[in-house]
C-alpha positions as CSV (number, residue, x, y, z in Angstrom):
1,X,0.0,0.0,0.0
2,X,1.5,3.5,-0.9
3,X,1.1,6.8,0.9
4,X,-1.1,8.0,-1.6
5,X,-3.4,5.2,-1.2
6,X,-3.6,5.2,2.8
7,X,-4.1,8.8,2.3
8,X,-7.3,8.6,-0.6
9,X,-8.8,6.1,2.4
10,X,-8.8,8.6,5.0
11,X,-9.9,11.3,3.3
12,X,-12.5,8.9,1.9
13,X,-13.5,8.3,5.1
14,X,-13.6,12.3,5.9
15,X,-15.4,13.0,3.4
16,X,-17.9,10.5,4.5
17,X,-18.1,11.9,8.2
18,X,-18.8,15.6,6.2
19,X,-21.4,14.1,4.5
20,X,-24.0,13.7,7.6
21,X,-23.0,17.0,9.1
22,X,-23.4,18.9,5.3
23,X,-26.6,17.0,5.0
24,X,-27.8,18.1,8.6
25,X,-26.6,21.9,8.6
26,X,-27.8,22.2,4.6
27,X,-31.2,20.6,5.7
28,X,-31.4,22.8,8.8
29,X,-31.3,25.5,7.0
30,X,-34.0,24.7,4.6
31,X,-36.5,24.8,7.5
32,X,-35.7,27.8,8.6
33,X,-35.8,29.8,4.7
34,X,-36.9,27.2,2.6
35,X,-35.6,24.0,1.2
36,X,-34.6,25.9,-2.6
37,X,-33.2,29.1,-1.0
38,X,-31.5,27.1,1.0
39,X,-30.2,25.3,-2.2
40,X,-29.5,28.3,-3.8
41,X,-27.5,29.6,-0.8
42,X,-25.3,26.4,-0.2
43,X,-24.0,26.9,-4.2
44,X,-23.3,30.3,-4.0
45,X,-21.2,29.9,-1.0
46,X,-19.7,27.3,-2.6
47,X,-19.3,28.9,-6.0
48,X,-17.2,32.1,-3.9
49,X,-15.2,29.7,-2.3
50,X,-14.3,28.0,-5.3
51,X,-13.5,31.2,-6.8
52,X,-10.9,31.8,-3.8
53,X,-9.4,28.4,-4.2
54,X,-8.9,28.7,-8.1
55,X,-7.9,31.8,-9.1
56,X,-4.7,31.7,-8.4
57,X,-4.0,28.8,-10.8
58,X,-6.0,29.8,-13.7
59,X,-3.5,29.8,-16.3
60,X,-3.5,30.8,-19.4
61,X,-5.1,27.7,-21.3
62,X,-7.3,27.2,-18.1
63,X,-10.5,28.1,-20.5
64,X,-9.1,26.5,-23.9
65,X,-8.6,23.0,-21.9
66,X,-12.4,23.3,-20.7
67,X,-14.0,24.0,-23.9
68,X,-12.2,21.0,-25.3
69,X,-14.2,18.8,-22.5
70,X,-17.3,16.8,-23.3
71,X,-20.9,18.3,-21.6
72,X,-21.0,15.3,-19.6
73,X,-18.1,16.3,-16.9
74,X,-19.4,19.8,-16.4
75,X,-23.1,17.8,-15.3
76,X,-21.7,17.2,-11.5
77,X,-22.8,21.1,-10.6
78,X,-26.5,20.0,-11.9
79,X,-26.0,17.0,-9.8
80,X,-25.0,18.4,-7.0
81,X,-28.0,20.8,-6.9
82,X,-30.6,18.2,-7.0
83,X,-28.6,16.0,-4.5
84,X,-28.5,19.4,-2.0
85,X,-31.8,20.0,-2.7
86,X,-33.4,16.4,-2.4
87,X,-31.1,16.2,1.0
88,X,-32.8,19.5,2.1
89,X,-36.2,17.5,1.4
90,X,-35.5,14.6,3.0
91,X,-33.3,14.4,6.0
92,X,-36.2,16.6,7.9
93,X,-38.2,13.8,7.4
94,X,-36.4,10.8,7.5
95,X,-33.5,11.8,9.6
96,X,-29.8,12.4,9.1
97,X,-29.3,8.7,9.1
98,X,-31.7,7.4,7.4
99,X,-31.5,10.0,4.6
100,X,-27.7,9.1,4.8
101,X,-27.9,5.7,4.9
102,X,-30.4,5.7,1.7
103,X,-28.0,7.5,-0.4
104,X,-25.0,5.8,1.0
105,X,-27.0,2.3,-0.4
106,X,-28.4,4.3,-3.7
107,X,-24.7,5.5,-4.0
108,X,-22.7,2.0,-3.6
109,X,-25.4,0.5,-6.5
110,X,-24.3,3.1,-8.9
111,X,-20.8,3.0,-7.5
112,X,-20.6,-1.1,-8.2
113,X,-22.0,-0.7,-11.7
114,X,-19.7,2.0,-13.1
115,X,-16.8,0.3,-11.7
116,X,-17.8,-2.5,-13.5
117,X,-17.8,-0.9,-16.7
118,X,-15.5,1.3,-16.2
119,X,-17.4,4.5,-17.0
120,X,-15.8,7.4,-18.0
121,X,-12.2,5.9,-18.2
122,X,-12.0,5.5,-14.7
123,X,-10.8,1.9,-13.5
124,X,-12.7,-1.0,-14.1
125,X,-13.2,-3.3,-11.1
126,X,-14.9,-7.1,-11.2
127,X,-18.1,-7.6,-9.4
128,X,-17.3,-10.2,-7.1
129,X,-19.4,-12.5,-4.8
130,X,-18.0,-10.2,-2.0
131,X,-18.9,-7.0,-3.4
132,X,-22.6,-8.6,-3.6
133,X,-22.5,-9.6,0.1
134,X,-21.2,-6.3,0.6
135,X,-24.0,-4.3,-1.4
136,X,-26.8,-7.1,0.6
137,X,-25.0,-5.9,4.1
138,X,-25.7,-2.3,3.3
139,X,-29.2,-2.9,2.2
140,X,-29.8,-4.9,5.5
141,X,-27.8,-2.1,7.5
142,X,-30.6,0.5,6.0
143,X,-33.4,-1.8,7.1
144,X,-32.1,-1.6,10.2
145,X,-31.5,1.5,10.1
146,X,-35.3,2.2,9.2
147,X,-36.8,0.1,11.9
148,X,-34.3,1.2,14.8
């Protein structure tokens, strides 16, 4: 295992741990202004941020290398609109961990099928009888989950 791999894995596992509290404070704030403002709000936030991260390393062909990309990578902004948004719907309802849990299973389903493929170039990974078992343990770990 190399740094860089040990590294990706704890992040990973960061990123997961945002997740729930994003998913909380985003939906949160959709009761108190509305869940689309609140929508609207998260991604412009976001979008300035961005803007302060990036800047300094727009080069020069920054803008000739994105018009030379295909429609289909510039999508994950849409995406992530209708994730914040249906997040802002749901975890009032269902609770952070149920809400989290269901996208977490809806999320590992999509996951196993586009590494099967290998979708968009990215590496292609075997289904495997332990990847089933693993995709059956999260469904069971939602149900249990639901009926807590």
């Amino acid at each position: 295992m190399t740094i860089r791999y040990v590294f990706s894995i704890l992040t990973s596992v960061g990123a997961g741990l945002l997740l729930s509290v994003i998913v909380r404070v985003n939906a949160t704030l959709g009761t108190r202004i509305g869940e689309i403002e609140a929508t609207f709000m998260v991604h412009l936030i976001g979008t300035l941020f961005a803007m302060i991260l990036v800047s300094p390393r727009i080069g020069a062909n920054f803008w000739s290398t994105l018009s030379e990309r295909p429609w289909v990578e510039f999508s994950g902004g849409l995406l992530s609109v209708a994730m914040v948004l249906i997040a802002n719907f749901a975890v009032p309802k269902l609770g952070t961990a149920l809400a989290v849990s269901l996208f977490v299973a809806g999320d590992l389903v999509f996951s196993t099928v586009s590494d099967r493929t290998g979708w968009m170039d990215l590496v292609h990974i075997e289904l495997s009888p332990r990847r089933v078992v693993g995709l059956l343990l999260t469904l069971a770990g939602v149900i249990l989950i639901h009926w807590g």
